[in-house]
C-alpha positions in Angstrom: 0.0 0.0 0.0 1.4 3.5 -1.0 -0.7 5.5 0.3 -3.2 5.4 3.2 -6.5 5.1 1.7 -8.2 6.6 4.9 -8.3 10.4 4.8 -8.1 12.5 7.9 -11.3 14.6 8.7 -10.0 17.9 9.6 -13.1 18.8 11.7 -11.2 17.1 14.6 -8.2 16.1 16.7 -6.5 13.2 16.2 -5.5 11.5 19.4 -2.0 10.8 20.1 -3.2 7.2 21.4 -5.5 4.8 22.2 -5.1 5.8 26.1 -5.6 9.1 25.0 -8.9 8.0 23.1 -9.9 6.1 26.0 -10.0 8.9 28.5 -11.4 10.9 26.5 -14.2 8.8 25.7 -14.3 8.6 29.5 -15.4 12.1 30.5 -19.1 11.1 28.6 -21.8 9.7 30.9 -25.2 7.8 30.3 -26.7 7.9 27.4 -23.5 10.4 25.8 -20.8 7.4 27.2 -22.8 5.1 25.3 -23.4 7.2 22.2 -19.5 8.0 22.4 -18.7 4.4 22.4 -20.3 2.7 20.0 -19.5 5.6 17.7 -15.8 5.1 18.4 -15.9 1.8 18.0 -17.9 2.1 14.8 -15.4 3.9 13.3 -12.8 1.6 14.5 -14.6 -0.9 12.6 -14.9 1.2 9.3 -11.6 1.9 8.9 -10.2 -1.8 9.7 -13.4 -2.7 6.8 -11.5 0.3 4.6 -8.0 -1.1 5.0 -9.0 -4.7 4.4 -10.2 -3.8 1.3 -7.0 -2.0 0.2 -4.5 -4.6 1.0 -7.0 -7.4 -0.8 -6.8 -4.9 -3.4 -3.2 -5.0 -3.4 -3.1 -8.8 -3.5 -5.2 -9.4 -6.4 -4.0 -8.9 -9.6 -5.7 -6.9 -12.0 -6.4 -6.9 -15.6 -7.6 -3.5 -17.6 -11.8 -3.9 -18.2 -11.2 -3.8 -21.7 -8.9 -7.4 -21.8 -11.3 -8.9 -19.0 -14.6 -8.7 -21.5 -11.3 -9.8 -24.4 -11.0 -12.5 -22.8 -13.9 -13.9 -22.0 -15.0 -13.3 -25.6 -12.1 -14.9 -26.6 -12.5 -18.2 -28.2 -9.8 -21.0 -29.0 -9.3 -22.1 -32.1 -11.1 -25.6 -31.8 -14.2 -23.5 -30.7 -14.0 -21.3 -33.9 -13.6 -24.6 -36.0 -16.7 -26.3 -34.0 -18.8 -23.3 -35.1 -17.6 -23.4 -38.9 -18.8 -26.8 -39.2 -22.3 -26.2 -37.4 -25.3 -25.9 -39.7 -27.0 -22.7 -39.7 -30.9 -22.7 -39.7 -31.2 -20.8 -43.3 -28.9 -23.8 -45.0 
């Protein structure tokens, strides 16, 4: 991966560290604390989700569209000879 594919939001801090997420998260109670939390965590989740997908990404080679439908309208040479010697309905 060359460059992270998770973009920062500017519209706020980035902790220096999980402690420092943690305590923060801490100074929310009832129904905020909970709010807090599972919004963390969802986020958490998102970006693992995003940075799964970009090392998979990475892994799996890629063909260009164009050679993809190519080659699956490809046909060998047996398959071209097969249809030469099939009767059409007109004959």
């Amino acid at each position: 991966m060359t460059q992270n594919p998770l973009i920062k939001n500017g519209i706020v801090a980035t902790p220096e560290s999980m402690e420092a997420l943690r305590d923060y998260l801490a100074l929310f109670h009832g129904n905020d604390a909970v709010i807090a939390q599972t919004t963390a965590g969802m986020a958490w989740n998102l970006a693992s989700k995003i940075i799964d997908e970009a090392i998979e990404e990475e892994e799996e080679p890629h063909l260009p569209e164009e050679n993809a439908v190519i080659q699956d309208l490809a046909m060998s040479s047996d398959e071209v000879a097969d249809l030469a010697d099939t009767p059409r309905c007109n004959e």
